[in-house]
C-alpha positions in Angstrom: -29.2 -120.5 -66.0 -28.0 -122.5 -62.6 -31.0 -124.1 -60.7 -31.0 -121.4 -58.0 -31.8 -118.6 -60.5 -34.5 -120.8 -62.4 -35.9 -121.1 -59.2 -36.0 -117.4 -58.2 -37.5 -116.1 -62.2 -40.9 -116.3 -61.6 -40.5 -114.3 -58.2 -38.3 -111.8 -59.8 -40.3 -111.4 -62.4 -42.8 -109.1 -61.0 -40.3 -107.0 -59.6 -39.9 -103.1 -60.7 -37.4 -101.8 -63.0 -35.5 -98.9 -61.2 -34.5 -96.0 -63.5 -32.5 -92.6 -62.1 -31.1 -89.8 -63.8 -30.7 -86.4 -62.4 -33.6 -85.0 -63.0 -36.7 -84.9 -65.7 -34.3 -86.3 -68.8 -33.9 -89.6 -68.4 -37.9 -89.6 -68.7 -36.8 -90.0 -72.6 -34.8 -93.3 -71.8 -38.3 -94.6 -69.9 -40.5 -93.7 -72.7 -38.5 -96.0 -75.1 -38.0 -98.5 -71.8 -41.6 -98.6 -71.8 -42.6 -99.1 -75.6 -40.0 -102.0 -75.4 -41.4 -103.5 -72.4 -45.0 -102.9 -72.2 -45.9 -105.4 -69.0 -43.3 -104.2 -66.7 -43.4 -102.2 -63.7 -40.9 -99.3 -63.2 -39.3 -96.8 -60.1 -38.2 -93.4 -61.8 -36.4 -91.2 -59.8 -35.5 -87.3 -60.6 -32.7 -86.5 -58.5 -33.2 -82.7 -59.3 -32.6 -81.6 -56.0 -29.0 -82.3 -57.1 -28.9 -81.3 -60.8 -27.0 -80.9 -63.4 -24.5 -83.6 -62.8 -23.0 -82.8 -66.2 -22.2 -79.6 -64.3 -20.8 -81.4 -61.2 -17.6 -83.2 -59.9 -17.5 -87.4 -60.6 -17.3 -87.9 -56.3 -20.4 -85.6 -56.2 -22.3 -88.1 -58.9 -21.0 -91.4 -57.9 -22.6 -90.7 -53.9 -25.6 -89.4 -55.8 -25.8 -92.8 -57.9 -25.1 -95.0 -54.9 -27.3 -93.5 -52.7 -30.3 -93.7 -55.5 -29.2 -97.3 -56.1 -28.8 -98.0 -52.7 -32.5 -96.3 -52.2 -34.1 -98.5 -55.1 -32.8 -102.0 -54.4 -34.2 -101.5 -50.4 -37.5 -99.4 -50.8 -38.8 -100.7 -54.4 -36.6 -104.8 -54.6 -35.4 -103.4 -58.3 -34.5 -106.4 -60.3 -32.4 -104.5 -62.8 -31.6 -100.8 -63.2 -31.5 -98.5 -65.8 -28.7 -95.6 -65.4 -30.6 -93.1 -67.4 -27.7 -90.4 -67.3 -24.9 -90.1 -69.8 -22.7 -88.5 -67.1 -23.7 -90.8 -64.4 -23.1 -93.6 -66.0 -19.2 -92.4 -67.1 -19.0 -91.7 -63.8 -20.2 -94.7 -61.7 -21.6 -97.0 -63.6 -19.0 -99.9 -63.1 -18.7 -99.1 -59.7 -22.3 -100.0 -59.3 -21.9 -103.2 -60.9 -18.8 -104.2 -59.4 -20.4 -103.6 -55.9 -23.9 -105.2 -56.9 -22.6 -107.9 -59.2 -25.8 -110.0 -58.6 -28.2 -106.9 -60.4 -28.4 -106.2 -63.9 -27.2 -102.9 -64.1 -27.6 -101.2 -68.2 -26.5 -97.5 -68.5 -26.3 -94.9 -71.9 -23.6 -93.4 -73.8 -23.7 -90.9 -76.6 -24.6 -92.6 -79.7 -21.0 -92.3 -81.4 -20.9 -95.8 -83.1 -23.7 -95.7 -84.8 -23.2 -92.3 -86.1 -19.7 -93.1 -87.2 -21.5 -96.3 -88.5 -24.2 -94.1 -90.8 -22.8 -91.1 -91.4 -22.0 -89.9 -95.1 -20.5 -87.2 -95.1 -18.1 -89.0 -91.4 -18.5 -85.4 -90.3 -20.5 -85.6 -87.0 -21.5 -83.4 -84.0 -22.0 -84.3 -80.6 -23.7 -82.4 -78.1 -23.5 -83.4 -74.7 -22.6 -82.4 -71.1 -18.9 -81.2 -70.0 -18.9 -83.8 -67.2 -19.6 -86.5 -69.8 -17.1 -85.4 -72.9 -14.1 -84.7 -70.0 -15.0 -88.4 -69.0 -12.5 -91.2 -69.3 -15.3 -93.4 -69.9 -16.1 -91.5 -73.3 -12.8 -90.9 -74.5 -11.9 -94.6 -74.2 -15.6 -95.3 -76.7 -14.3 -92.1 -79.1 -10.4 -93.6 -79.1 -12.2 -96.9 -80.3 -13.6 -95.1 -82.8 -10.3 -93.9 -84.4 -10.4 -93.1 -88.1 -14.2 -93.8 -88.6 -15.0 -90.2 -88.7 -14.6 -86.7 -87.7 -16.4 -86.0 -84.0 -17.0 -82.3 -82.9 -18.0 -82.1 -80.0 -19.7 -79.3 -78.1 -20.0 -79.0 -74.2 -23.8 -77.4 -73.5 -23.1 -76.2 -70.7 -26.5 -74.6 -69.0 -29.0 -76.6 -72.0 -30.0 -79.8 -69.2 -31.0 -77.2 -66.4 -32.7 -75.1 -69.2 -34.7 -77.7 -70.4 -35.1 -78.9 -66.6 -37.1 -76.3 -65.7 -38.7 -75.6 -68.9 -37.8 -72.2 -69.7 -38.2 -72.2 -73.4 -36.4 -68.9 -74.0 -33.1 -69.8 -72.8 -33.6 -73.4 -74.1 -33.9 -71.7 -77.9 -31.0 -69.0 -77.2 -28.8 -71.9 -76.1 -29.6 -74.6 -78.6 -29.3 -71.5 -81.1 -26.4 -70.8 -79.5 -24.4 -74.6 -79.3 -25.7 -75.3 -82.8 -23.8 -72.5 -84.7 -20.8 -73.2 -82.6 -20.6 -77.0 -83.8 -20.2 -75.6 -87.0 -22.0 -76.5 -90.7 -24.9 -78.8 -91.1 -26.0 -80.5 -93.7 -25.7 -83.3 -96.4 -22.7 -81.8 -98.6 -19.6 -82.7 -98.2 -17.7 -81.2 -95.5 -20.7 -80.8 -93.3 -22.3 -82.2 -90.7 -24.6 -84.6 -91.7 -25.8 -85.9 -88.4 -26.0 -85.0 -84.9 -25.5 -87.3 -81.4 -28.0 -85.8 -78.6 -25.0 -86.8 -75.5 -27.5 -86.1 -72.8 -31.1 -87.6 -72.2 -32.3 -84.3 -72.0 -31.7 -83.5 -75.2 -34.2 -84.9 -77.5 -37.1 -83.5 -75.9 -35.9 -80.0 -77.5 -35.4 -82.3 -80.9 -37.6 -79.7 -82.5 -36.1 -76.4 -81.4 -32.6 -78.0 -82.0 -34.4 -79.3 -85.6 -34.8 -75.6 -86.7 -31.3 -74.7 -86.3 -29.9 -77.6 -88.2 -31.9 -78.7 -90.7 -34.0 -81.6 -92.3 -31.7 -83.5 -93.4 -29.3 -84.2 -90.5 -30.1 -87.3 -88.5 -30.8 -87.4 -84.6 -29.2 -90.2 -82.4 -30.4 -90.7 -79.2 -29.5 -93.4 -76.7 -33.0 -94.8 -75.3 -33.5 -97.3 -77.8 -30.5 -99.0 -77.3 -30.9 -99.0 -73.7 -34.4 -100.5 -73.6 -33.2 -103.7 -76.2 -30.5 -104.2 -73.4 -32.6 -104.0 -70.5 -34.8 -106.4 -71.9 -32.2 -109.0 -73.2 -30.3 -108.9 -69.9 -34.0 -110.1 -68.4 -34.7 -112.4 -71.1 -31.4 -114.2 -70.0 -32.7 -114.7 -66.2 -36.4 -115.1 -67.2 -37.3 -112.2 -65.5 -39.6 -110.8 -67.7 -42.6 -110.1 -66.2 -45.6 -111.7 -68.5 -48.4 -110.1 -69.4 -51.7 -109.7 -67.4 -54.9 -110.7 -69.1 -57.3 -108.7 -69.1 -55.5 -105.9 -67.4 -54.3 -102.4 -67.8 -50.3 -101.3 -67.7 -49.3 -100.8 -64.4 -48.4 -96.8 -64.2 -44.4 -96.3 -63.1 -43.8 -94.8 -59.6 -42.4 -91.6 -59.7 -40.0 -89.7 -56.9 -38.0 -86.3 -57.0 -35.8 -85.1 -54.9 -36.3 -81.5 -55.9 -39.6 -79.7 -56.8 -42.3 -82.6 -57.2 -44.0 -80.3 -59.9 -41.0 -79.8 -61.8 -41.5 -83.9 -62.6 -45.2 -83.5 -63.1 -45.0 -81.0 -65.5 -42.8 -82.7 -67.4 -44.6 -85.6 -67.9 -47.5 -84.2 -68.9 -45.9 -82.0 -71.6 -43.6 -84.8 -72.8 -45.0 -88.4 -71.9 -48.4 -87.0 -71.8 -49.0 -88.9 -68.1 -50.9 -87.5 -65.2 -48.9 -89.1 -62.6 -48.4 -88.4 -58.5 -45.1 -87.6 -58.0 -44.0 -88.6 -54.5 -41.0 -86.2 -52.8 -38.1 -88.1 -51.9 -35.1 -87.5 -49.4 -32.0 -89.9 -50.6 -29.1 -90.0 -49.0 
């Protein structure tokens, strides 16, 4: 660390984390953001006023992610930010960090190496948006993954918005739906032995998706991942932020750009947090 940035850490490190996705899904990449890093302060923002992007054109998500970016590093001083889209971050992910070189800048991707790493059977599905599989961001990571197993993969079209605005019976007809077209499940061989949830929507219908497939198929998700990153890209600039004696977690801020409820609903039923949700107008 040079002397400059030694000098800024302890300022930094009571800075928010921003985290965006395009709308109530990447609430699943901040529940694992926040397990990992209990003291820190974060800026979620719902962009559901312009959801899906899986559904979308890459110049319609790259001004979306800019703007948002653009929105959190001059309203909320981010001092990193958490891309908490799958198709967002194929999309604009390095154009974020090649114009802010200076801001740690983590993103998600389907969970295709460690399946291909786990798998018995090296039969696995992957379920995911059509803007992220068409992506030349994810064929590069499934090229790279050449002869390490057997992908199918299944575009969901219509599952994010489903699950976005919480309509369970078209959630269960199209999880029913995507499941059988994947193909067979299970531990044999042949069969599918475990399944990559491609979209941070995803495993909040982990259940629903769980009756169609099975017991013994394993789940891969990407928040995990993406809150070890986050907090080893802040470990290297000591900008963690250190714990408060004596005193509670600080509650993220939370913004939509579409129906404000939509977001509180959500977090209720899934984070279990009664939270203001403020409305936002980006870009």
């Amino acid at each position: 660390m040079t002397a400059d940035a030694a000098a800024q850490a302890p300022a930094r490190a009571q800075d928010p984390i921003g985290v965006f996705d395009s709308g109530v899904g990447g609430l699943s990449v901040l529940r694992a953001l926040r397990t990992e890093l209990p003291h820190e302060r974060f800026v979620y923002v719902a962009d559901s006023g312009h959801a899906p992007y899986g559904e979308r054109d890459d110049g319609h998500v790259i001004a979306r992610a800019r703007a948002i970016t653009r929105y959190l590093v001059q309203q909320h001083h981010i001092k990193a930010l958490v891309v908490a889209c799958n198709t967002a971050t194929a999309a604009a992910i390095q154009l974020l960090r090649d114009e802010l070189a200076d801001l740690p800048i983590v993103g998600i991707e389907p969970a295709l190496k460690p399946a291909a790493a786990q798998s018995h059977t090296k039969r696995i599905g992957v379920m995911a948006t059509r803007g992220t599989l068409q992506s030349e961001k994810f064929a590069r990571l499934l090229a790279s993954l050449h002869g390490q197993g057997t992908f199918v993969l299944q575009p969901c079209d219509g599952l994010a918005d489903a699950i976005e605005r919480g309509d369970a019976i078209k959630t269960e007809a199209l999880c029913a739906h995507f499941t059988r077209a994947i193909g067979q499940f299970g531990l044999e061989p042949g069969a599918m032995d475990t399944l990559v949830l491609g979209c941070t929507h995803y495993p909040f219908v982990a259940d629903v998706l769980r009756a169609h497939v099975g017991d013994g198929v394993a789940f891969l998700e990407g928040g995990a991942p993406v809150a070890r990153q986050t907090r080893r890209l802040l470990e290297a600039r000591a900008w963690l932020a250190a714990p408060a004696p004596h005193m509670a977690e600080t509650p993220p801020l939370f913004g939509s750009t579409g129906d404000p409820r939509q977001l509180q609903s959500a977090l209720l039923r899934w984070l279990h947090l009664a939270a203001d949700v403020q409305s936002l107008r980006i870009g």
